[in-house]
C-alpha positions as CSV (number, residue, x, y, z in Angstrom):
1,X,17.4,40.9,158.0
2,X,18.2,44.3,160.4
3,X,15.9,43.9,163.4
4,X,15.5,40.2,163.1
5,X,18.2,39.7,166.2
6,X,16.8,42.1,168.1
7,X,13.2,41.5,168.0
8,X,14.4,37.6,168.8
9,X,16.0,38.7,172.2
10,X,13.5,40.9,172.9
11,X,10.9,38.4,172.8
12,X,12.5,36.6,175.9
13,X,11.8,39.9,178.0
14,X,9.0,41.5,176.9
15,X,6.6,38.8,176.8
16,X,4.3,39.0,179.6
17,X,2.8,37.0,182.7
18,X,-0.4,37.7,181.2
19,X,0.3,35.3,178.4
20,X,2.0,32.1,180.8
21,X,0.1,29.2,179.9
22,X,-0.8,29.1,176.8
23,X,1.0,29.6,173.1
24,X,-1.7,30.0,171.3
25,X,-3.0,33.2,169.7
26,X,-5.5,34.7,167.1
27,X,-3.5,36.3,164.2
28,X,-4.2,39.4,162.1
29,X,-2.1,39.4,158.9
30,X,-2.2,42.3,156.3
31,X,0.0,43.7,153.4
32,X,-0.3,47.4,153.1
33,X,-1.1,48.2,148.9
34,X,2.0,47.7,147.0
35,X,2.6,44.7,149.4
36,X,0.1,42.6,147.3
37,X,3.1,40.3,146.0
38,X,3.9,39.2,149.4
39,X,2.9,35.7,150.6
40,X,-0.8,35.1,152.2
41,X,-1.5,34.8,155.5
42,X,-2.1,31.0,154.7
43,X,1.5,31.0,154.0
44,X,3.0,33.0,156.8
45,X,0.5,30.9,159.3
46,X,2.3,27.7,157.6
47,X,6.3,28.8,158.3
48,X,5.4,29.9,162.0
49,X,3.6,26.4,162.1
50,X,6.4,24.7,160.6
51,X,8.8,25.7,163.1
52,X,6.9,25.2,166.5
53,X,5.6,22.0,164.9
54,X,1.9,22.6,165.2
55,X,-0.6,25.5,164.3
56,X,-0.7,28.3,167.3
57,X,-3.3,30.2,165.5
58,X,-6.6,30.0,166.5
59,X,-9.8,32.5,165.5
60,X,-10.8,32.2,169.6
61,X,-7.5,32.9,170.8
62,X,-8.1,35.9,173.6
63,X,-4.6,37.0,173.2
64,X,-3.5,38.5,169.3
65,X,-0.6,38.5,167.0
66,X,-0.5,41.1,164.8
67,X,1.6,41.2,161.5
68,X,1.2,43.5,158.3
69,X,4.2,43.9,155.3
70,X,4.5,47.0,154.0
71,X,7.0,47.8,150.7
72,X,6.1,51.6,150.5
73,X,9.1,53.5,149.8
74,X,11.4,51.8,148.2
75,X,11.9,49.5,151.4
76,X,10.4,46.3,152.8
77,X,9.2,46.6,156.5
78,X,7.5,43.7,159.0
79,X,5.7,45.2,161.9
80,X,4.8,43.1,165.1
81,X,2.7,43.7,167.7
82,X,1.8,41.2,170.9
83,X,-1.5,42.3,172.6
84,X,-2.7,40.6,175.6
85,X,-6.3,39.4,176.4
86,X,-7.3,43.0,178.1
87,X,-6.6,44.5,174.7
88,X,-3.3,46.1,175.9
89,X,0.0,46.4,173.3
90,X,2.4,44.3,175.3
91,X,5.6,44.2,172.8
92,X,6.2,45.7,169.0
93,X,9.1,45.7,167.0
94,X,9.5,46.8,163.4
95,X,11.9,44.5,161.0
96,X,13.9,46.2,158.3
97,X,13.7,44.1,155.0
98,X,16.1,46.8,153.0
99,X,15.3,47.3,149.2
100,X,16.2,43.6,148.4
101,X,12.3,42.8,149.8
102,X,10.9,45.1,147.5
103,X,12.1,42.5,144.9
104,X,11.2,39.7,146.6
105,X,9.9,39.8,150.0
106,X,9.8,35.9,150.8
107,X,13.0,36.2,153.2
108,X,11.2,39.5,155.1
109,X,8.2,37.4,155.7
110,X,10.1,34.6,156.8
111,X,12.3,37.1,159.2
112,X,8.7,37.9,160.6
113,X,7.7,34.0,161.2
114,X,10.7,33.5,162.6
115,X,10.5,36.2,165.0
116,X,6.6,35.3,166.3
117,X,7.2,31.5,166.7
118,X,10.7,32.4,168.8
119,X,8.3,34.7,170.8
120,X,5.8,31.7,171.3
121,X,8.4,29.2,172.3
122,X,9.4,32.0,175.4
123,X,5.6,31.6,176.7
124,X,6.1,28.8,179.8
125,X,3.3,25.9,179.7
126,X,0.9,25.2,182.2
127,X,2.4,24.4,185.4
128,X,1.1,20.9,186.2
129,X,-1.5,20.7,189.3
130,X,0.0,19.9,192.7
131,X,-1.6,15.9,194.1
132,X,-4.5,17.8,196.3
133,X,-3.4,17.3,199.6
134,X,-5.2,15.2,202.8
135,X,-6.9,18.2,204.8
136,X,-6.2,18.6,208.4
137,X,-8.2,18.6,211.2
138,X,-10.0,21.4,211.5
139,X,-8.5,22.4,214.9
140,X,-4.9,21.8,213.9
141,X,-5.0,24.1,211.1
142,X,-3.8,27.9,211.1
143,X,-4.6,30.5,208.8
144,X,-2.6,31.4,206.6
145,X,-0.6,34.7,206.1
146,X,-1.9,36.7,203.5
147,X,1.0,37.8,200.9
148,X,0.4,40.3,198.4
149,X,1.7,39.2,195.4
150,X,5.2,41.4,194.2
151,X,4.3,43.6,191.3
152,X,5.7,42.8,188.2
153,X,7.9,44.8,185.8
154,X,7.4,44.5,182.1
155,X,9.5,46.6,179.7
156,X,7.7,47.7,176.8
157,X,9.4,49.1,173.9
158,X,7.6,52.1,172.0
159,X,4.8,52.7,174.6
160,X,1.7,53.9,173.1
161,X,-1.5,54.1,174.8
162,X,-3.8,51.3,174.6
163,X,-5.5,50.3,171.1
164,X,-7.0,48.0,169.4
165,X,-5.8,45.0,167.2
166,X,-5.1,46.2,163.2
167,X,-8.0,44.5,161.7
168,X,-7.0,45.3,158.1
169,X,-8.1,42.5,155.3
170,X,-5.3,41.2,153.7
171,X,-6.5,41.9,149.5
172,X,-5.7,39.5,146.8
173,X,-2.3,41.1,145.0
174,X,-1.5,41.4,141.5
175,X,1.9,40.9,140.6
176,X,1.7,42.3,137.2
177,X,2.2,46.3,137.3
178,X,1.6,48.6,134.4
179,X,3.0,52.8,134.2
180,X,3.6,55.3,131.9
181,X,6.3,57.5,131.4
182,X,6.9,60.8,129.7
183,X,11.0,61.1,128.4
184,X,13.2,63.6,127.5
185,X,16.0,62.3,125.3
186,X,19.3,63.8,123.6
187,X,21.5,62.2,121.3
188,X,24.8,62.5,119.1
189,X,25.9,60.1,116.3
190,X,23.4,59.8,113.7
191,X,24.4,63.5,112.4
192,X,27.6,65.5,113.2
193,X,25.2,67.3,115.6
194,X,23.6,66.9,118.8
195,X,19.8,66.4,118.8
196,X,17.2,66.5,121.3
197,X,14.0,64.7,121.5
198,X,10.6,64.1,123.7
199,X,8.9,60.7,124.1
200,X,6.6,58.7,125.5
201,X,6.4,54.8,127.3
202,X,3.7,52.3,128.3
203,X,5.5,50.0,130.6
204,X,4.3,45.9,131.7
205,X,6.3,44.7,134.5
206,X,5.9,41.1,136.5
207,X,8.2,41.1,139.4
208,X,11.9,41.3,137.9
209,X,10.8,41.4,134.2
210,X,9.3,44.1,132.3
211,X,8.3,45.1,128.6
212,X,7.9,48.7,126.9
213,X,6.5,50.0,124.1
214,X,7.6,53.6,123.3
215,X,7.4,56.6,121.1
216,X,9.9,59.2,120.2
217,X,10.3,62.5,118.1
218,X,13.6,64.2,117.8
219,X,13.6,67.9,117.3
220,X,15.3,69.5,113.7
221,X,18.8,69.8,113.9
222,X,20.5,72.1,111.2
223,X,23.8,70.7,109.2
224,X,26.3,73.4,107.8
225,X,26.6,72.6,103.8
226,X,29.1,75.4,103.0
227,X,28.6,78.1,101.5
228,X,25.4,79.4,103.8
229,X,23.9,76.8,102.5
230,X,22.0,73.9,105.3
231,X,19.6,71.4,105.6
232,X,17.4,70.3,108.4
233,X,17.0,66.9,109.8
234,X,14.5,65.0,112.1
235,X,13.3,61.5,113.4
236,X,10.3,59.8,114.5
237,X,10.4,55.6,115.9
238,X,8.7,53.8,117.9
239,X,10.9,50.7,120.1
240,X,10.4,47.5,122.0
241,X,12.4,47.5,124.8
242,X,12.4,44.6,127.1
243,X,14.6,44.9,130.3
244,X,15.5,42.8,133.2
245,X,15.5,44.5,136.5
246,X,17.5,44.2,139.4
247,X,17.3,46.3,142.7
248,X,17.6,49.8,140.9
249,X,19.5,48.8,137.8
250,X,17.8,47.4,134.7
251,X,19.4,46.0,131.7
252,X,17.2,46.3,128.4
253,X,17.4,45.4,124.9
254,X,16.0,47.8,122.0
255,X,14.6,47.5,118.7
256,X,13.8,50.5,117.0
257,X,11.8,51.2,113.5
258,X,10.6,54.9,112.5
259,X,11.6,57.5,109.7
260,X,14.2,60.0,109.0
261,X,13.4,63.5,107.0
262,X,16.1,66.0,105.7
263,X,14.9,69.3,104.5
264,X,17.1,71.6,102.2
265,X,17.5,75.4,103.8
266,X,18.6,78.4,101.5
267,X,19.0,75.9,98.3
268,X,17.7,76.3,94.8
269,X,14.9,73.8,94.5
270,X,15.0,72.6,98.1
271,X,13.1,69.9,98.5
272,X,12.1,67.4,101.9
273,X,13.0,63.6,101.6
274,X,12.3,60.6,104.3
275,X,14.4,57.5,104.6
276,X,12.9,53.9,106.4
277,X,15.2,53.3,110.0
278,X,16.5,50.3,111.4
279,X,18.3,50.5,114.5
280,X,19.3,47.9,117.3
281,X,21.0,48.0,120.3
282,X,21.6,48.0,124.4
283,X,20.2,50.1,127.5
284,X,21.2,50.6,131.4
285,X,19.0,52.2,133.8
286,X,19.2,53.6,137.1
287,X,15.7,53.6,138.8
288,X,14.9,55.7,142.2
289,X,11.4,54.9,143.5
290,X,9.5,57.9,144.5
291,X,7.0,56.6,147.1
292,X,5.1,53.9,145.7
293,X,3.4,54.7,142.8
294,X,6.1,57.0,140.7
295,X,9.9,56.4,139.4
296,X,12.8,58.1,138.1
297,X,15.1,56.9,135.8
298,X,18.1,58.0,134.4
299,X,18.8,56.0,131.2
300,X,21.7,55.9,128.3
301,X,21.4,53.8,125.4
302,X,23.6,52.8,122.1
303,X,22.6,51.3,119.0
304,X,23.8,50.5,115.7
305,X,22.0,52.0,113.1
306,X,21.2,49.2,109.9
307,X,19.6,52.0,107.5
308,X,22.3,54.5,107.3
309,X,21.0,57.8,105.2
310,X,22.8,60.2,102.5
311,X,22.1,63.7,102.1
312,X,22.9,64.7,98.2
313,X,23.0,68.4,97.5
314,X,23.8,69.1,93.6
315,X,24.2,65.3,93.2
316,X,27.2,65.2,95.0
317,X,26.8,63.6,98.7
318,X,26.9,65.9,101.2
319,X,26.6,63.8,104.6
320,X,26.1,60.3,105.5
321,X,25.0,59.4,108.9
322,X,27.0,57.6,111.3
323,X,26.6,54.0,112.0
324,X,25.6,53.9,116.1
325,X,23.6,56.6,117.8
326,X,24.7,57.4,121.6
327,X,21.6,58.5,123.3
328,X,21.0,59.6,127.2
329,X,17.4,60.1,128.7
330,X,15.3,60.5,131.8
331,X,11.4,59.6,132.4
332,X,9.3,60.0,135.4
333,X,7.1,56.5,135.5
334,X,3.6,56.5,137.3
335,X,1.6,53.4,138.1
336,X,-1.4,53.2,136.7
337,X,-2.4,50.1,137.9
């Protein structure tokens, strides 16, 4: 993790006299919303513990450790902050987790335990009592000179001006997320024309899986029959797409069931007919969080089509649609919750 090295080095230097003699500290954990994934305090109080060898945290502590995870945009972050018993910021450092955390933020949280127990392990024990030594007569002893002590001089990175503690509640996460999406789609392959359609997706995602269920209408298109004459066709599915994710690329899978319609234009007893469609197939898609509720995608899609249509004008067959339909798309998904 970026920060991770210099946060351990800093730790040597910027921990304070204030906190010689003792290792032990309250803690204030939180995960910022969108962070609810994240291990528990219980679990980040465990890894520092595992590493020292015993607990350091204790409700009583006058000196605090705080620590809050935060995944908003697109980017996992650890901020630390050491405050001393007068209430007083006395080291901070922020650890960069990169995109990979939003996925899965285990290793960020372990950067961060890794990080305060190194910090703990700089604090210098308890210096063990001298043996009290045998007083002297009263008339051989001389005062002592009075020494003021040398000031000391503590580097502290980001000064700020004193504050309190973050007291935030660390809430119970869900790891299930749910969005919709509006889409704008266009196609070739079906018909010897380009179309373009409008749609819709409701969208279940648990960590690096995710389902949708979406709806889609594409637009008439108008085939040249010859002769001025032409015909109109259009298309309404719905699909199942299931997808795998992985940082911003997902890899899906698509099953899609819906109806064609061809109308006649300019013919003698035009009439409309509807044909049942089957298609199957494969989608990529490139996904650029926008903050932490909303998400672009770009997508592009492929699938053979099982129910292939005929238009007849005069008996004769006029067109037949192709067998795999090349679509490209882009949706805007909001989480809802």
């Amino acid at each position: 993790m970026r920060g991770t090295s210099l946060f351990v080095l800093a730790a040597f230097f910027f921990a304070p006299a204030a906190w010689a003699g003792s290792p032990s500290s309250r803690l204030v954990y939180a995960r910022a919303p969108g962070a609810e994934s994240c291990p528990d305090e219980d679990a980040f109080r465990k890894e520092v513990a595992s590493r020292l060898g015993y607990d350091p945290f204790f409700p009583w502590a006058s000196r605090t450790v705080s620590v809050e995870i935060d995944l908003a945009g697109g980017t996992g972050r650890a901020r630390v902050v050491f405050v001393d018993d007068k209430g007083f910021e006395q080291g901070a450092q922020t650890i960069d987790g990169g995109r990979e955390a939003v996925a899965s933020c285990e290793p960020l949280v372990r950067s961060a335990a890794l990080a305060v127990s190194v910090s703990l392990e700089a604090i210098p024990p308890d210096p063990a009592p001298d043996a009290e030594p045998t007083p002297a007569p009263v008339e051989a002893q001389k005062p002592e000179p009075v020494v003021a002590p040398a000031p000391i001089a503590v580097a502290v990175p980001h000064a700020m001006p004193p504050r309190e503690a973050p007291r935030r509640a660390p809430r119970s996460g869900r790891a299930l997320v749910a969005s919709l999406a509006p889409e704008l789609w266009a196609g070739f392959g079906q018909w010897p024309v380009a179309t373009v359609g409008v749609g819709a997706a409701f969208d279940l995602r648990y960590r690096a899986l995710s389902v949708a269920f979406e709806g889609r209408w594409d637009a008439p298109a108008t085939l040249d029959l010859g002769g001025g004459e032409s015909a109109q066709v259009e298309r309404a599915t719905g699909s199942l797409v299931p997808c795998g994710h992985w940082r911003v690329l997902a890899l899906c899978g698509v099953v899609s069931l819906g109806d064609s319609w061809a109308s006649g234009i300019d013919l003698s007893n035009a009439r409309t007919a509807s044909a049942f469609y089957a298609a199957f197939g494969g989608r990529v898609g490139l996904e650029v969080p926008l903050g932490s509720r909303f998400r672009w995608s770009f997508l592009a899609q492929a699938a053979g089509i099982a129910t292939p249509m005929h238009l007849l004008v005069g008996g004769a067959s006029a067109f037949d649609s192709g067998p795999v339909d090349v679509t490209a798309g882009s949706s805007l998904s909001v989480s809802i919750f």
